[in-house]
PDB file with one MODEL, atoms N, CA, C and O in Angstrom:
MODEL        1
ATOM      1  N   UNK A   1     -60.240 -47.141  16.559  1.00  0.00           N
ATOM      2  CA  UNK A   1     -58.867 -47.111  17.030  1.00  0.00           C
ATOM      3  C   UNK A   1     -58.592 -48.426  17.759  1.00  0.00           C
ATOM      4  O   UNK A   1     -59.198 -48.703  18.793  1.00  0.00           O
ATOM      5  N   UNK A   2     -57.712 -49.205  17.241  1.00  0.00           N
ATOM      6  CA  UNK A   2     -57.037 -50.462  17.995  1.00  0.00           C
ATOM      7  C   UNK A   2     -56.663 -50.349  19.715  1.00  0.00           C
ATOM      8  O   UNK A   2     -56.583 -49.239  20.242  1.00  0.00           O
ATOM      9  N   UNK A   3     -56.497 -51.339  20.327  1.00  0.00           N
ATOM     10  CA  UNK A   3     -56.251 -50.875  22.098  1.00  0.00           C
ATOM     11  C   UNK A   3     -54.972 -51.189  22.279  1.00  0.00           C
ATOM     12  O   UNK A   3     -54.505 -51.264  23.415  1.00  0.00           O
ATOM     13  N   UNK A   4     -54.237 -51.415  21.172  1.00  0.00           N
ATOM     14  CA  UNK A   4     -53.107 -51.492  20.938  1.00  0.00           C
ATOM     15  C   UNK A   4     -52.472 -49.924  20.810  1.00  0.00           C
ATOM     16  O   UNK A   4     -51.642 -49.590  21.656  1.00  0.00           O
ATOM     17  N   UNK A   5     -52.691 -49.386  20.219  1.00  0.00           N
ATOM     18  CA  UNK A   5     -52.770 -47.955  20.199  1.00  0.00           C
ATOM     19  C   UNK A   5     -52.737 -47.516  21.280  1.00  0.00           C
ATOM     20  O   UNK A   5     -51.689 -47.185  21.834  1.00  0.00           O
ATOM     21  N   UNK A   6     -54.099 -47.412  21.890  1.00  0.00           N
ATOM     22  CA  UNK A   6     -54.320 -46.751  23.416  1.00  0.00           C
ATOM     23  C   UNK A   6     -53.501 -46.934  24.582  1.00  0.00           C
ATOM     24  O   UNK A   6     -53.174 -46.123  25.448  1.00  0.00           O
ATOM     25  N   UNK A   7     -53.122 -48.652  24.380  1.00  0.00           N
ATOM     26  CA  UNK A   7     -52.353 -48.853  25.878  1.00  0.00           C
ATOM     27  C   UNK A   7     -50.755 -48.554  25.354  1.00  0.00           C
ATOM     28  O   UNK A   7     -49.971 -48.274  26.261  1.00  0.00           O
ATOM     29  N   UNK A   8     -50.202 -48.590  23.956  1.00  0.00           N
ATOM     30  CA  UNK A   8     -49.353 -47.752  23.393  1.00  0.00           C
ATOM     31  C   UNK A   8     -48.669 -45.909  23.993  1.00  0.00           C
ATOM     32  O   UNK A   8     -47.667 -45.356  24.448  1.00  0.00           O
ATOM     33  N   UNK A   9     -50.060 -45.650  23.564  1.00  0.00           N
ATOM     34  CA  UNK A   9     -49.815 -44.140  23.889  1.00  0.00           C
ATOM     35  C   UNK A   9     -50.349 -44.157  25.307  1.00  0.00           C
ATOM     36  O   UNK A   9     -50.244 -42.951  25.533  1.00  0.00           O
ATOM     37  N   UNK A  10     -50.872 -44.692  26.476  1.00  0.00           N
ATOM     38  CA  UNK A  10     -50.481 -45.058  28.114  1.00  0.00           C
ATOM     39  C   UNK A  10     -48.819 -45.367  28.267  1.00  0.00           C
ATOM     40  O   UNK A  10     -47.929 -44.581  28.591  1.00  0.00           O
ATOM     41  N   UNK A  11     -48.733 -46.812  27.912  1.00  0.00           N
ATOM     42  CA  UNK A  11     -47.117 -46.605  28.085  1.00  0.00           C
ATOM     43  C   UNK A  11     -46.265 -45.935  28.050  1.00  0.00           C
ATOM     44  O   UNK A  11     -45.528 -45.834  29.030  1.00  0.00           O
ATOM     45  N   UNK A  12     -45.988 -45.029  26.584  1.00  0.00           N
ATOM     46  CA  UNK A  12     -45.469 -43.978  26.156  1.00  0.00           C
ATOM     47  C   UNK A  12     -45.369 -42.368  27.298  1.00  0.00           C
ATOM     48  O   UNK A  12     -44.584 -41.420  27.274  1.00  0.00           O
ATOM     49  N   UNK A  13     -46.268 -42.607  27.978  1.00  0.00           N
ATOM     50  CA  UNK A  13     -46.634 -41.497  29.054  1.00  0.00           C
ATOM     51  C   UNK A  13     -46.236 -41.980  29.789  1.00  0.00           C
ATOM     52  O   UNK A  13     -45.031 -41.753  29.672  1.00  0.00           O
ATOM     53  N   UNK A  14     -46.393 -42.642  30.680  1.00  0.00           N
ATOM     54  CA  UNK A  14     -46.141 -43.359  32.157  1.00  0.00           C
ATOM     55  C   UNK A  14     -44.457 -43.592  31.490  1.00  0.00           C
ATOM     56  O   UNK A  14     -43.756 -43.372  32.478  1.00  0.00           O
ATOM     57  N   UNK A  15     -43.880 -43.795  30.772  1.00  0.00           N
ATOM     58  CA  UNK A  15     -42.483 -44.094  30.147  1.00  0.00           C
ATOM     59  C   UNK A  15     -41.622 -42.570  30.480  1.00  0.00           C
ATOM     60  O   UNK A  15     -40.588 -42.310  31.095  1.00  0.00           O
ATOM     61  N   UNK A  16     -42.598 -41.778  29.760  1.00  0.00           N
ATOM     62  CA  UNK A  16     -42.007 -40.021  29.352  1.00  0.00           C
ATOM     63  C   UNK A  16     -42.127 -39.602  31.250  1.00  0.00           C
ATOM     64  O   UNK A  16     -41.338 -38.713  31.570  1.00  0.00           O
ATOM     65  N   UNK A  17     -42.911 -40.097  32.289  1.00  0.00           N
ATOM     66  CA  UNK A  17     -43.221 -39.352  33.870  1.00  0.00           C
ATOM     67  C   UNK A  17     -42.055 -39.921  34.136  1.00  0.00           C
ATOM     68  O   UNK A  17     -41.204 -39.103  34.486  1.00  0.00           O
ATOM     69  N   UNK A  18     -41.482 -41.714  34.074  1.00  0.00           N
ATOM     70  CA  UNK A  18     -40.532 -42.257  34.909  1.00  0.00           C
ATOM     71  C   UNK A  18     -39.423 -41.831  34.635  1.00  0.00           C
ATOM     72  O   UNK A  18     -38.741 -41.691  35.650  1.00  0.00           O
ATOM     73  N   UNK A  19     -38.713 -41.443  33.335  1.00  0.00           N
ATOM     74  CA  UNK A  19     -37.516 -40.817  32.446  1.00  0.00           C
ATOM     75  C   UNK A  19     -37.776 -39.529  33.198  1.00  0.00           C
ATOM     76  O   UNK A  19     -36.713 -39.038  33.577  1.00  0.00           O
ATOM     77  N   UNK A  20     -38.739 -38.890  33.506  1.00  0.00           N
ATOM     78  CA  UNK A  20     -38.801 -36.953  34.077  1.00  0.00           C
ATOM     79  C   UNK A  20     -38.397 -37.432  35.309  1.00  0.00           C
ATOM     80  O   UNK A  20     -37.308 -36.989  35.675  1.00  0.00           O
ATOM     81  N   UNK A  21     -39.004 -38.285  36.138  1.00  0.00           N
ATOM     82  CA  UNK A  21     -38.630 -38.429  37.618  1.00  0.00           C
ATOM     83  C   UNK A  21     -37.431 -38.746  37.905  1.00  0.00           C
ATOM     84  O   UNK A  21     -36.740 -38.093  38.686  1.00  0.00           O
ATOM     85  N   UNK A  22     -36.893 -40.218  37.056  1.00  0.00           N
ATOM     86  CA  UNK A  22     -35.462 -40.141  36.825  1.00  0.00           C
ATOM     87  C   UNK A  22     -34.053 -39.203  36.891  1.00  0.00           C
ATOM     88  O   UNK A  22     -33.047 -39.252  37.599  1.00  0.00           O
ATOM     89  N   UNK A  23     -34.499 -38.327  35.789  1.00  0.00           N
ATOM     90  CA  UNK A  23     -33.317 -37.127  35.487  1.00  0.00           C
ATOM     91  C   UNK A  23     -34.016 -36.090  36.788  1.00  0.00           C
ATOM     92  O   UNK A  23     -33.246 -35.168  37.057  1.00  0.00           O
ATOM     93  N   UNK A  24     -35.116 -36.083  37.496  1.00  0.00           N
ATOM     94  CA  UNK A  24     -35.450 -35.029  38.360  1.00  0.00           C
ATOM     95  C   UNK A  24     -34.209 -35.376  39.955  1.00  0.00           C
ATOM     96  O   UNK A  24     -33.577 -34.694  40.762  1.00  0.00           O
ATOM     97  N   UNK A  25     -34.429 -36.760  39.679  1.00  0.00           N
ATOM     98  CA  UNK A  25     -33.896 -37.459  41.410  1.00  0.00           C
ATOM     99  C   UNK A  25     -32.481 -37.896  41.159  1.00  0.00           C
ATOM    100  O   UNK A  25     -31.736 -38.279  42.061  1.00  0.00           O
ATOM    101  N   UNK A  26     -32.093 -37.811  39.697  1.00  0.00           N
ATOM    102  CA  UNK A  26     -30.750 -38.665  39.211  1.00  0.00           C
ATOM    103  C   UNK A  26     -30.627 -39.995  39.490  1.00  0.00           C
ATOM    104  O   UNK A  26     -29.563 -40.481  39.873  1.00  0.00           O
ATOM    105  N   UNK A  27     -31.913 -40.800  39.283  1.00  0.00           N
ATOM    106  CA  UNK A  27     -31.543 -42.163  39.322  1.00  0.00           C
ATOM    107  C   UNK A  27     -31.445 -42.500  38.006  1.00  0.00           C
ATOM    108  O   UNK A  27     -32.499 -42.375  37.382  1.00  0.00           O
ATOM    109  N   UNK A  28     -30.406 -42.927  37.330  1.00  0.00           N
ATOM    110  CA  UNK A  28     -30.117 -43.846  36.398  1.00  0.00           C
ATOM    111  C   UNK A  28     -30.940 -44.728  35.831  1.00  0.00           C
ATOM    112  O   UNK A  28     -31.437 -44.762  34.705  1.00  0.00           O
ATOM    113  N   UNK A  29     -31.060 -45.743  37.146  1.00  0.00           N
ATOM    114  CA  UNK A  29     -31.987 -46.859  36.465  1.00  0.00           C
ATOM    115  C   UNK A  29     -33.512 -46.433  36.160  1.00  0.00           C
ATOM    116  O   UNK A  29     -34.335 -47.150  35.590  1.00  0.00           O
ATOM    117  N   UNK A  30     -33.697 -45.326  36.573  1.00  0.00           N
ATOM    118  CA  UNK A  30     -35.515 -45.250  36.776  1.00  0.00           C
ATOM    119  C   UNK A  30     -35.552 -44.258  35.459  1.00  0.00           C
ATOM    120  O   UNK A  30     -36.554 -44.060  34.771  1.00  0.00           O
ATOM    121  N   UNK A  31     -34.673 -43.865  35.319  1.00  0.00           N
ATOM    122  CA  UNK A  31     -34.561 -43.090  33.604  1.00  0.00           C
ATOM    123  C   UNK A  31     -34.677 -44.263  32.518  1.00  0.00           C
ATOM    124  O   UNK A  31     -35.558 -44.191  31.661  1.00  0.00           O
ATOM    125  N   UNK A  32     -33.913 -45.189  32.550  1.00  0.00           N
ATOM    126  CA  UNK A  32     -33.689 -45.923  31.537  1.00  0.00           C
ATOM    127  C   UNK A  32     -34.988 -47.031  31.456  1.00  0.00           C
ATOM    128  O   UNK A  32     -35.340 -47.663  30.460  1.00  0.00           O
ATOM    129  N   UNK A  33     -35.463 -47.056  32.540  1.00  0.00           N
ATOM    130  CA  UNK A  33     -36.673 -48.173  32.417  1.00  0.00           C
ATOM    131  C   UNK A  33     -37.801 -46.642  31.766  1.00  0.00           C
ATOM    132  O   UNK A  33     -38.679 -46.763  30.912  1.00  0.00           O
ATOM    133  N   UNK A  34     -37.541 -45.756  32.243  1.00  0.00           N
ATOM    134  CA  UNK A  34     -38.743 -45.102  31.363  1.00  0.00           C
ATOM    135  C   UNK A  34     -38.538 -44.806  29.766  1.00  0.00           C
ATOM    136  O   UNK A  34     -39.446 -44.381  29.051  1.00  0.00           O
ATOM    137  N   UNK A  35     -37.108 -45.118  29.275  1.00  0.00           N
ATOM    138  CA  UNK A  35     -37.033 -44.464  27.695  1.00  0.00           C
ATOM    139  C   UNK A  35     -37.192 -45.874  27.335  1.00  0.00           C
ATOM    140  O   UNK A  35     -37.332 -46.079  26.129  1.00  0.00           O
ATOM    141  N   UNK A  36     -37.203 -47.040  28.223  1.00  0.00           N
ATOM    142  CA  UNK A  36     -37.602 -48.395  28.095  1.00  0.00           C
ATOM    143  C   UNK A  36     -38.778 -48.516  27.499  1.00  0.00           C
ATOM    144  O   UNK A  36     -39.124 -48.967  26.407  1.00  0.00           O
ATOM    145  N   UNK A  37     -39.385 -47.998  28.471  1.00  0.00           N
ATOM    146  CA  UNK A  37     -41.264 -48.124  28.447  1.00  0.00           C
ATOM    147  C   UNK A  37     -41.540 -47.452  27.141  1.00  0.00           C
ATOM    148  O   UNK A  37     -42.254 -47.889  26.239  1.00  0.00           O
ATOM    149  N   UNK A  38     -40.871 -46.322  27.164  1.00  0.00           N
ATOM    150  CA  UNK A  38     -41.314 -45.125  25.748  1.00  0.00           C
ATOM    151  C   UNK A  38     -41.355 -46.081  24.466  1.00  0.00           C
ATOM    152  O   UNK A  38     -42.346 -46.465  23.846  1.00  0.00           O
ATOM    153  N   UNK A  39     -40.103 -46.338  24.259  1.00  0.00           N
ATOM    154  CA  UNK A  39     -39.545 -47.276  23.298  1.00  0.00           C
ATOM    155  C   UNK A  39     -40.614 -48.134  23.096  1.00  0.00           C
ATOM    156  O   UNK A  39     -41.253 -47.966  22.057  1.00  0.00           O
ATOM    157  N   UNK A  40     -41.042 -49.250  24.057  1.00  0.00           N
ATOM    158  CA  UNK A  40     -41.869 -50.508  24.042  1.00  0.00           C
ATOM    159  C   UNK A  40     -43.431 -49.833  23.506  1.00  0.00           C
ATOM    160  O   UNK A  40     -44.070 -50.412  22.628  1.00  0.00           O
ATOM    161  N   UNK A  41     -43.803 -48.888  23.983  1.00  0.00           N
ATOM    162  CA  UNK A  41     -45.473 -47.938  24.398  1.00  0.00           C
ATOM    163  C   UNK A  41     -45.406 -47.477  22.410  1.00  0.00           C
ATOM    164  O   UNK A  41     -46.433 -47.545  21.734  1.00  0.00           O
ATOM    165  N   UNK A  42     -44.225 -47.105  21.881  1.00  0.00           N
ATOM    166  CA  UNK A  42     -44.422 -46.464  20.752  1.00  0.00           C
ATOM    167  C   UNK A  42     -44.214 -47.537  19.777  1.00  0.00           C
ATOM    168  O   UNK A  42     -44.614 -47.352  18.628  1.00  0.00           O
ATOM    169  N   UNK A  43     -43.479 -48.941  20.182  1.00  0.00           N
ATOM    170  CA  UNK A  43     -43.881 -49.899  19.035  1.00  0.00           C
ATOM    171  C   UNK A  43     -45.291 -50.603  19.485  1.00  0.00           C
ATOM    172  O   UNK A  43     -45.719 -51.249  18.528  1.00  0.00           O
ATOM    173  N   UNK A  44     -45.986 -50.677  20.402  1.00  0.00           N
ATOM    174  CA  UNK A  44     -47.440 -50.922  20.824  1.00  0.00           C
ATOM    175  C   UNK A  44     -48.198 -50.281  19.841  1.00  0.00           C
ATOM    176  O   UNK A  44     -49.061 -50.953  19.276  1.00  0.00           O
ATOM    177  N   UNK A  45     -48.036 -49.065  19.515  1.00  0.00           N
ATOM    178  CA  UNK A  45     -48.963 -48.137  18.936  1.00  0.00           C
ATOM    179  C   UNK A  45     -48.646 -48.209  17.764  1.00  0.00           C
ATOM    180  O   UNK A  45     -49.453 -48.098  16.841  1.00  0.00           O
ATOM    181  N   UNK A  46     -47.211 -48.440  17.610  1.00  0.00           N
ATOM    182  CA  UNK A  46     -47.438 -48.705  15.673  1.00  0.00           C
ATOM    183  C   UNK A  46     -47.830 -49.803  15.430  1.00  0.00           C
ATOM    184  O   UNK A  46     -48.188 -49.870  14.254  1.00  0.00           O
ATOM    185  N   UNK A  47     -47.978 -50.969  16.109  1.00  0.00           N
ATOM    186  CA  UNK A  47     -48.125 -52.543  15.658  1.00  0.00           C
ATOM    187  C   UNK A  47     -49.805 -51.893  15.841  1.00  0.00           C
ATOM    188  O   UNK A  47     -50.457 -52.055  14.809  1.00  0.00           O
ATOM    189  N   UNK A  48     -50.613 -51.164  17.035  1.00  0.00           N
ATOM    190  CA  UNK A  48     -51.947 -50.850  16.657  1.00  0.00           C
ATOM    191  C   UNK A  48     -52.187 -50.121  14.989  1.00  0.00           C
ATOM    192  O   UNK A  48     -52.988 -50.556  14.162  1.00  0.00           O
ATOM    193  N   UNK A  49     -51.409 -49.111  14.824  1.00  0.00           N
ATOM    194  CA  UNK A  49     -51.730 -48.245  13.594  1.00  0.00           C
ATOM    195  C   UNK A  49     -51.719 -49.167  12.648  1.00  0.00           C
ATOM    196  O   UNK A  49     -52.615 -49.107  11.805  1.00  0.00           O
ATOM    197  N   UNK A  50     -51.004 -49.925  12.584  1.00  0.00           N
ATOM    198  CA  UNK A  50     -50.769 -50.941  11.207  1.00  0.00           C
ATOM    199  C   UNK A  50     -52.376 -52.162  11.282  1.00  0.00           C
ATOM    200  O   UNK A  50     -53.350 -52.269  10.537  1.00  0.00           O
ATOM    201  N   UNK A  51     -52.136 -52.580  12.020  1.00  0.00           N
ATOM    202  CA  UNK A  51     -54.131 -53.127  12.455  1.00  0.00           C
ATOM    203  C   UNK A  51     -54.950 -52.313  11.884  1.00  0.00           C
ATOM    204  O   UNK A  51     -55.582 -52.698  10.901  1.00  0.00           O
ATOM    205  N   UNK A  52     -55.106 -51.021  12.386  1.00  0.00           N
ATOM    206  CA  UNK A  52     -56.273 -50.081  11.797  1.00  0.00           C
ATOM    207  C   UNK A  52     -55.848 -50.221  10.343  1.00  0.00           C
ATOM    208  O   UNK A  52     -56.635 -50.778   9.577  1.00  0.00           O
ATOM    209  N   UNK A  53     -54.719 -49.787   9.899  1.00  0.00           N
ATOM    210  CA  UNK A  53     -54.299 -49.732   8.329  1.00  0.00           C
ATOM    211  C   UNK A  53     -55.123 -50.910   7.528  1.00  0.00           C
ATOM    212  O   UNK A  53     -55.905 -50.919   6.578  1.00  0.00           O
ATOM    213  N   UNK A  54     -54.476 -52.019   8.506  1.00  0.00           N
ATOM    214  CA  UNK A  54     -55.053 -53.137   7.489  1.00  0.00           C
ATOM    215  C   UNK A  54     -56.650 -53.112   7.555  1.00  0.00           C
ATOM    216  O   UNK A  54     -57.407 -53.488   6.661  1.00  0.00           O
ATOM    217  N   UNK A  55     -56.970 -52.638   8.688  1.00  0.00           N
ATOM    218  CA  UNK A  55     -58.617 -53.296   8.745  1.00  0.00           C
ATOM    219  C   UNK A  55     -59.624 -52.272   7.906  1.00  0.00           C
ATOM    220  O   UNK A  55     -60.726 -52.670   7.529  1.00  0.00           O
ATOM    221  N   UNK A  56     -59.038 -50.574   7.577  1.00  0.00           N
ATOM    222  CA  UNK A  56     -59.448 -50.056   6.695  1.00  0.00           C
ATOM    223  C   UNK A  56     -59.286 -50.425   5.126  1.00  0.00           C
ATOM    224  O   UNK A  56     -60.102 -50.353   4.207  1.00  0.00           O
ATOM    225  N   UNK A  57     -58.001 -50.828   5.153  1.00  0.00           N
ATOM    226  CA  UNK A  57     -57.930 -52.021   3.793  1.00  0.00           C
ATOM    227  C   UNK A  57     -58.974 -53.233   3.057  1.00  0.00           C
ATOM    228  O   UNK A  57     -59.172 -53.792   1.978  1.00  0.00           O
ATOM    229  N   UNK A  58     -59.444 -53.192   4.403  1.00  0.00           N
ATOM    230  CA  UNK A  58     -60.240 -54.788   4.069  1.00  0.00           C
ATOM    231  C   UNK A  58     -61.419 -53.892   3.554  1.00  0.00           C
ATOM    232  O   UNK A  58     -61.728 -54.076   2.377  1.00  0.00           O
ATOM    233  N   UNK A  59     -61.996 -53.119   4.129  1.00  0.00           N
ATOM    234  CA  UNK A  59     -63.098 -52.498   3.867  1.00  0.00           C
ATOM    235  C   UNK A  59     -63.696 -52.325   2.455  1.00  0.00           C
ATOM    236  O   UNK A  59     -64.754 -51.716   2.302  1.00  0.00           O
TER     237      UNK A  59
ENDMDL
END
C-alpha cells in the first residue's frame, strides 16, 4: 500500500472530525476547512491507488 494512501485516508478523517466539530459548534469556517481536508485526503489516496495500480502493472 502506497503512504500516499495512508496519509490520504488520515486526512480524510481528521477532515470528516473538523466538518463534525464544525456543524456541532456552527462554525462555518471550521466546517469548510474540514470538507477541505476531505476533498484534498481523498485525492491523496487516489493519486496513492493509481501508484499501486501502476506498480502492480509493472510486475
Amino acid at each position: 500500500m502506497d503512504k500516499d494512501r495512508i496519509k490520504g485516508a488520515a486526512q480524510q478523517a481528521g477532515g470528516a472530525i473538523k466538518e463534525a466539530a464544525g456543524k456541532a459548534t456552527g462554525d462555518a469556517k471550521l466546517q469548510a476547512e474540514g470538507r477541505a481536508d476531505r476533498a484534498a485526503g481523498a485525492a491523496k489516496s487516489a493519486i496513492g491507488g493509481a501508484k499501486d495500480a501502476a506498480r502492480e502493472a509493472l510486475k
